[in-house]
N, C-alpha and C positions, 0 to 999 in steps of 0.2 A: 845542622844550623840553618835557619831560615834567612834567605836571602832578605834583603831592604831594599825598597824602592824608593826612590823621594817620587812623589809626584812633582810633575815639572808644568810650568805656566806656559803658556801660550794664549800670543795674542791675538782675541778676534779681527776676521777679516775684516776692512772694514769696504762697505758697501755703498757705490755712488752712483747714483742714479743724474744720469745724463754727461757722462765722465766725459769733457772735453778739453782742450789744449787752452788754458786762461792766460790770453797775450800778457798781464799783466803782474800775473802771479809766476807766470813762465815755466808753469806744472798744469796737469791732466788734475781738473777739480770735478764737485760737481757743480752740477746750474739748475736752474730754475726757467723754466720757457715760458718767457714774456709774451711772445709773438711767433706764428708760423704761416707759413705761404706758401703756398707750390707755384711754382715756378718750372715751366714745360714739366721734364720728366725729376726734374729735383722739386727739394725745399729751401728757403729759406727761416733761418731761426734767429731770434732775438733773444738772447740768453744774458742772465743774470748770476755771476760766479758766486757762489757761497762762502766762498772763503774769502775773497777781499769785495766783494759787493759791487765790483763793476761790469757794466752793460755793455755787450759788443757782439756784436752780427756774426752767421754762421752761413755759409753756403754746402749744401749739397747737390752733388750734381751727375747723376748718371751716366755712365761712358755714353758716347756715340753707339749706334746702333750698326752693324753692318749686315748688309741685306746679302744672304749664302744663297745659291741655288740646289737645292736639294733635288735627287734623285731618288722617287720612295716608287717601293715597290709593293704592290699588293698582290699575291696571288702570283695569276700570268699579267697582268696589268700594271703598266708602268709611267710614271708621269711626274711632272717638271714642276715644282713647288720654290716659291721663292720666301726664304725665312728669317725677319729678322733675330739678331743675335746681337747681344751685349760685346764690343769688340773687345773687349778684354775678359770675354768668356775662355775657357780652354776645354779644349773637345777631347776627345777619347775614343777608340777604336769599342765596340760595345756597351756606350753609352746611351740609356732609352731614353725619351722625352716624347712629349703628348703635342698632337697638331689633327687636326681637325676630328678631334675627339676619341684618336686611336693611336695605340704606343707604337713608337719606331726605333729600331736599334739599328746603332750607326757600324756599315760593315766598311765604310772606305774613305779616309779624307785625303783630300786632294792640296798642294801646294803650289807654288809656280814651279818648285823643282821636282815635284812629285808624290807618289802619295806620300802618306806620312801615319804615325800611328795614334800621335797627339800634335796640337798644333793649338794656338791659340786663335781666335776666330777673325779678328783682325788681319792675320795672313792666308786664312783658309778661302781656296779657291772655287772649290766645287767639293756635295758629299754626296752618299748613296746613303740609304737605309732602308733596310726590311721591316714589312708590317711585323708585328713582336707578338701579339696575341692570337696570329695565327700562324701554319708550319704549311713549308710548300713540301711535299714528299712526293719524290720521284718514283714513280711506278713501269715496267715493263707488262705487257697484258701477252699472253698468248697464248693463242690458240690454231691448233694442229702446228703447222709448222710454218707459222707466221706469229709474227709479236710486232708490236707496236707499242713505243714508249706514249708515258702520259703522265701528268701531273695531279695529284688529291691534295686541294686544301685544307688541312683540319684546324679543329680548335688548339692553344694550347696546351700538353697534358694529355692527350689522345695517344693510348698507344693500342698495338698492333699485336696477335701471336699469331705464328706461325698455325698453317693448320685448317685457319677457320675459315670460313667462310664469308665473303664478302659483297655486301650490294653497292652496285656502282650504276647509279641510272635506275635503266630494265634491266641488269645484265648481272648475273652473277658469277662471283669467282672464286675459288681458295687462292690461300695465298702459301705458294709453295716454297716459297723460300724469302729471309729478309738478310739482305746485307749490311750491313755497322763498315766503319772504319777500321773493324777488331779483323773480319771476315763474316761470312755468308753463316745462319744458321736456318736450320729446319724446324728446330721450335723453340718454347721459350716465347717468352712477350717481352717487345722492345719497346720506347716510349720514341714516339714520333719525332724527336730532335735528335735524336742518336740514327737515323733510319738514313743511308744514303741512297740505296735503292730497294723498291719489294717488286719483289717477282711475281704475279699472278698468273693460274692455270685456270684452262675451267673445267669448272667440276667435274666427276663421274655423274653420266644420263644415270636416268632409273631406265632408262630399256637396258644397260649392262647389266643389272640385278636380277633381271625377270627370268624366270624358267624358262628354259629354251625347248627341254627335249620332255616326253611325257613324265618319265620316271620325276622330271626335276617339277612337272605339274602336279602330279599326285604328291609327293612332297611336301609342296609349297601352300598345296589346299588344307593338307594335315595340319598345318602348321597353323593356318590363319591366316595366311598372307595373298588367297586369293578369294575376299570375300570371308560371309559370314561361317562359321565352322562353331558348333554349340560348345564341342568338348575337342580342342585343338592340342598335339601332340606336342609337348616341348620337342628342340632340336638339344640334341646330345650334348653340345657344347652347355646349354642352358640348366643343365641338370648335374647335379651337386654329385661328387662322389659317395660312396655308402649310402645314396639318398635313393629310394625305390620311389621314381613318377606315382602321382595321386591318381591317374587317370589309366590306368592301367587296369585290368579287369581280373579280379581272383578266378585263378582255373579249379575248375570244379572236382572235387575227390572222383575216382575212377570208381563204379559201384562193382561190389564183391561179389 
């Protein structure tokens, strides 16, 4: 047996354009705007109710402003920005917002009683915030048996693998190891907001590569690696199992 439905009526919404509070009508109607003014950071409006036809004045008017001190940081550079705010804005701990044409995420607000992690801007005393479109990643460098910490600015979205190799300056380095909050790993690629510290070595010289003894010169010439060689010998490693070298020379039948 097939079910029945009634279709059921409903009413359209209905739709008011400039829905305001009509002293007279003593309901949210719409109006019609007679007149408008700006007025410092507000408006004024001259509104006309559509539902009983009477004229009466509207004020808007922007909170107060309060001027924050901010603490933004860029990179290793740090500096004292003073920012007006809507005082009935409300802040948030990792909230971004744009000032002198670069985003800032807010790492710390401050109160009279201390920090806090949201706060309305009216009570808020002092803030910090980090440049947001670029990452400070903490770097260790060392070499022999000396290191010295350093800091790399990057973009954001910049990640890192273990492994590679890296130009800093003139100076280059691998990066032997990358620490996360998880722990330390040796490879794998990590994206620069998860990096708390990377460890840099520097490279192996090519004089550690070079032939030291003659056996390893006659070798190294066979090979192609010291200099031009017409018909250069694969290393053993480089040759395929069941696979007889191309360069190798048929021995000749022994005559009868």
């Amino acid at each position: 047996m097939d079910d029945e439905f009634e279709d059921e009526d409903f009413d359209d919404e209905e739709v008011m354009e400039n829905a305001v509070f009509c002293p007279t009508c003593e309901d949210v109607t719409a109006h019609q705007i007679l007149k408008e003014k700006e007025v410092g950071r507000g408006k004024d409006y001259l509104l006309r109710c559509e539902a009983c036809s009477s004229v009466h004045e509207i004020q808007f008017r922007a909170p107060p402003l309060k001027r924050v001190p901010f603490m933004l940081t860029d990179g290793p550079d740090s500096y004292m920005a003073t920012i007006d705010l809507d005082s009935d804005e409300w802040l948030e701990l990792n909230d971004v917002f744009e000032h002198d044409e670069m985003a800032w995420r807010i790492t710390k607000l401050e109160s009279k009683e201390g920090s806090v992690k949201e706060i309305e801007a009216t009570n808020l005393v002092r803030a910090v915030a980090l440049r947001q479109d670029m990452l400070r990643v903490k770097i260790t460098k060392t070499r022999g048996e000396f290191s010295t910490p350093d800091v790399l600015i990057v973009e954001e979205g910049t990640t890192f693998k273990a492994g590679t190799i890296l130009e800093i300056g003139v100076q280059t380095w691998r990066i032997r190891a990358i620490h996360t909050g998880e722990g330390r790993t040796l490879r794998g690629t990590v994206d620069a907001s998860k990096i708390k510290r990377m460890y840099l070595h520097e490279p192996p010289r090519p004089e550690r590569f070079e032939p030291k003894t003659p056996r390893e010169r006659r070798q190294a010439w066979k090979e192609g690696r010291l200099g031009f060689n017409p018909n250069p010998i694969l290393p053993k490693e480089h040759i395929k199992k069941r696979v007889k070298p191309t360069n190798k020379r048929r021995k000749k039948k022994a005559r009868k």
